[in-house]
FITORTOR-61812 format. One record per residue: residue number from 1; residue in one letter; chain; x, z, y of N, C-alpha, C in turn. Coordinates in pm, whole numbers, plus 50000, padded with zeros to 5 digits. Example, Ala and Ser with C-alpha at 12.3 -4.5 7.8 and 13.67 -1.06 7.14 Angstrom:
2
<1,"A","A",<51319,50780,49431>,<51230,50780,49550>,<51320,50780,49670>>
<2,"S","A",<51285,50708,49775>,<51367,50714,49894>,<51290,50787,50003>>
This chain:
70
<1,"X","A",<82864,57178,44204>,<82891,57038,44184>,<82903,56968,44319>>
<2,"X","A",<83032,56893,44297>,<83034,56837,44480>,<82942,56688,44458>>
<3,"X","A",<82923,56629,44571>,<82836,56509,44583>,<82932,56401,44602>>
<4,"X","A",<82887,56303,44588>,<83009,56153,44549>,<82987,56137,44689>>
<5,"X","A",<83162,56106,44744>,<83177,56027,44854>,<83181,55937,44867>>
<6,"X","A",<83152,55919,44994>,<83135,55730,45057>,<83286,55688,44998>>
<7,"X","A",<83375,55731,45038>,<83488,55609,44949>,<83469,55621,44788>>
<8,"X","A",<83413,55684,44715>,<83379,55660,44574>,<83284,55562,44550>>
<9,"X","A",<83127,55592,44641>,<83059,55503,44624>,<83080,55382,44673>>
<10,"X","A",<83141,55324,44781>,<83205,55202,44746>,<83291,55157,44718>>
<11,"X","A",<83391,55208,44621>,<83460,55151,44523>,<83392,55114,44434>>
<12,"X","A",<83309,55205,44380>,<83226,55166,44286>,<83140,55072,44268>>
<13,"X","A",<83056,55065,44375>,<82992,54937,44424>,<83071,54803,44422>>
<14,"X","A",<83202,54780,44519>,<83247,54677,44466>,<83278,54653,44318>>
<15,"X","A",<83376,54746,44264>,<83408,54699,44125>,<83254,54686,44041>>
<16,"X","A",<83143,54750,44081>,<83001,54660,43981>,<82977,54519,43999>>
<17,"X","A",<82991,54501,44205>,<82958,54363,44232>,<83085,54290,44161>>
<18,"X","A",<83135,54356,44160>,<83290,54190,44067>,<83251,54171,43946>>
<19,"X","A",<83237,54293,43854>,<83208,54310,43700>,<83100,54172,43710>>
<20,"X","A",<82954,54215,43778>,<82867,54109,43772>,<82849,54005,43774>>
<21,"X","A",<82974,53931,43911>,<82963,53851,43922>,<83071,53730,43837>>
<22,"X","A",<83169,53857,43765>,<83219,53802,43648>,<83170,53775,43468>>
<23,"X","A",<83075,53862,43480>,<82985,53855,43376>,<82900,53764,43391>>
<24,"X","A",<82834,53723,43497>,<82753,53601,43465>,<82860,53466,43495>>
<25,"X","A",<82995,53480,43534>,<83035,53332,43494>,<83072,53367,43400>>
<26,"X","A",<83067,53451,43341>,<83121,53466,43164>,<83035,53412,43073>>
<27,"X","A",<82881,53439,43116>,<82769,53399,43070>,<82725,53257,43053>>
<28,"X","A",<82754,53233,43201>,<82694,53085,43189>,<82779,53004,43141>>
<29,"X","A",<82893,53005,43073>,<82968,52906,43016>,<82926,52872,42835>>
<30,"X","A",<82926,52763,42827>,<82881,52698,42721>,<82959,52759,42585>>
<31,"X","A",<82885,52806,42481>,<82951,52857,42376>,<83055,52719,42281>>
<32,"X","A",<83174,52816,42277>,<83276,52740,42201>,<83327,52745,42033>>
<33,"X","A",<83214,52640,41965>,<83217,52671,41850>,<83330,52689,41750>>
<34,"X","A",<83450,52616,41840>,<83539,52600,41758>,<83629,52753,41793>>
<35,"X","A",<83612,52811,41853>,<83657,52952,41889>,<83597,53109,41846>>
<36,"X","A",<83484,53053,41784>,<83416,53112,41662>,<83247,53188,41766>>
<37,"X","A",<83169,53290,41728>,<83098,53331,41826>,<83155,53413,41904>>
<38,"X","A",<83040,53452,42051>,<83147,53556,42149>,<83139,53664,42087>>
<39,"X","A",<83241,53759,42133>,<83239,53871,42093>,<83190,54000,42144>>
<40,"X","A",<83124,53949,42275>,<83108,54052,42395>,<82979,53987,42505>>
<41,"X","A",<82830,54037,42471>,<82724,54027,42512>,<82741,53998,42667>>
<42,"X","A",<82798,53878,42776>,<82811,53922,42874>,<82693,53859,42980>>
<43,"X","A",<82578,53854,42876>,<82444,53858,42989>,<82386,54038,43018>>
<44,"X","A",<82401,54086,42899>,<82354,54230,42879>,<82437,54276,42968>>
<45,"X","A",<82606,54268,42978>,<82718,54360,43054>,<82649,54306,43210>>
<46,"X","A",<82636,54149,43240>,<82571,54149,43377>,<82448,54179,43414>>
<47,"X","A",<82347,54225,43343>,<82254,54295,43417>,<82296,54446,43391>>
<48,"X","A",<82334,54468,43294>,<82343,54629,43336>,<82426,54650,43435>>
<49,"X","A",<82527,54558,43477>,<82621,54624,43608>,<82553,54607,43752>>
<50,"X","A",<82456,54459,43737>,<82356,54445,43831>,<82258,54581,43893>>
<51,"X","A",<82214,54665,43747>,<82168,54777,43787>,<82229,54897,43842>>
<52,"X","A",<82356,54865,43790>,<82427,54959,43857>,<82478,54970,43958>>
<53,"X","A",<82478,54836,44037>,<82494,54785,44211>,<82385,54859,44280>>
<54,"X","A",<82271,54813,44203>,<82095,54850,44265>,<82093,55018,44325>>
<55,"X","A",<82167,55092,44178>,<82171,55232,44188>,<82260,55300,44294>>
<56,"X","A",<82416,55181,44331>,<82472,55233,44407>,<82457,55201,44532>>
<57,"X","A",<82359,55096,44560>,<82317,55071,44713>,<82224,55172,44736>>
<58,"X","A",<82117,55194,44661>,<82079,55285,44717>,<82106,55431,44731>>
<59,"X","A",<82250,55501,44639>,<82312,55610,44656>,<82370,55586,44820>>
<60,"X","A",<82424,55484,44864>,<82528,55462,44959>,<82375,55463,45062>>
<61,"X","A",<82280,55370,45041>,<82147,55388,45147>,<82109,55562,45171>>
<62,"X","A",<82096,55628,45099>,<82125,55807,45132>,<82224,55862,45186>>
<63,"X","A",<82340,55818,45150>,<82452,55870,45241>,<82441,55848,45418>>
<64,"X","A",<82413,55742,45407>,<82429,55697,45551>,<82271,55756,45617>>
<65,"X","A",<82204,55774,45572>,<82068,55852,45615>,<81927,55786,45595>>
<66,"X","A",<81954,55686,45494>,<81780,55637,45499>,<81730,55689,45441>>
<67,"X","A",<81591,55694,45452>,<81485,55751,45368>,<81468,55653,45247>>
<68,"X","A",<81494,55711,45179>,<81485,55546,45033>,<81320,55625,44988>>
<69,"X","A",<81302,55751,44919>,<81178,55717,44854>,<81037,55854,44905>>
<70,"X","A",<81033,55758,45038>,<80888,55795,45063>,<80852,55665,45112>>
């Protein structure tokens, strides 16, 4: 199994930070009753992509050589 490269992991990283930071203005906008309810949880989609930034900073913090967990 090969190991994810630095240009994977930050692609990836950006497209989570956009997802996120499009999911919570997705979020914080006021529900539109006359457009019926949403159809697509996008506080849940922004923290889970939030976690998935978390996961890829610190994949990308190993690449480059830190010690993340001692």
């Amino acid at each position: 199994m090969r190991p994810m490269s630095m240009t994977m992991t930050l692609s990836l990283l950006a497209g989570l930070a956009a997802m996120t930071l499009f999911a919570g203005w997705r979020g914080s906008l006021p529900p539109n009753l006359v457009k019926g309810p949403r159809m697509i949880p996008w506080r849940i989609v922004m923290v889970c992509s939030a976690a998935g930034v978390a996961m890829m900073a610190v994949h990308l913090a190993t690449l480059v050589g830190a010690m993340v967990s001692r």
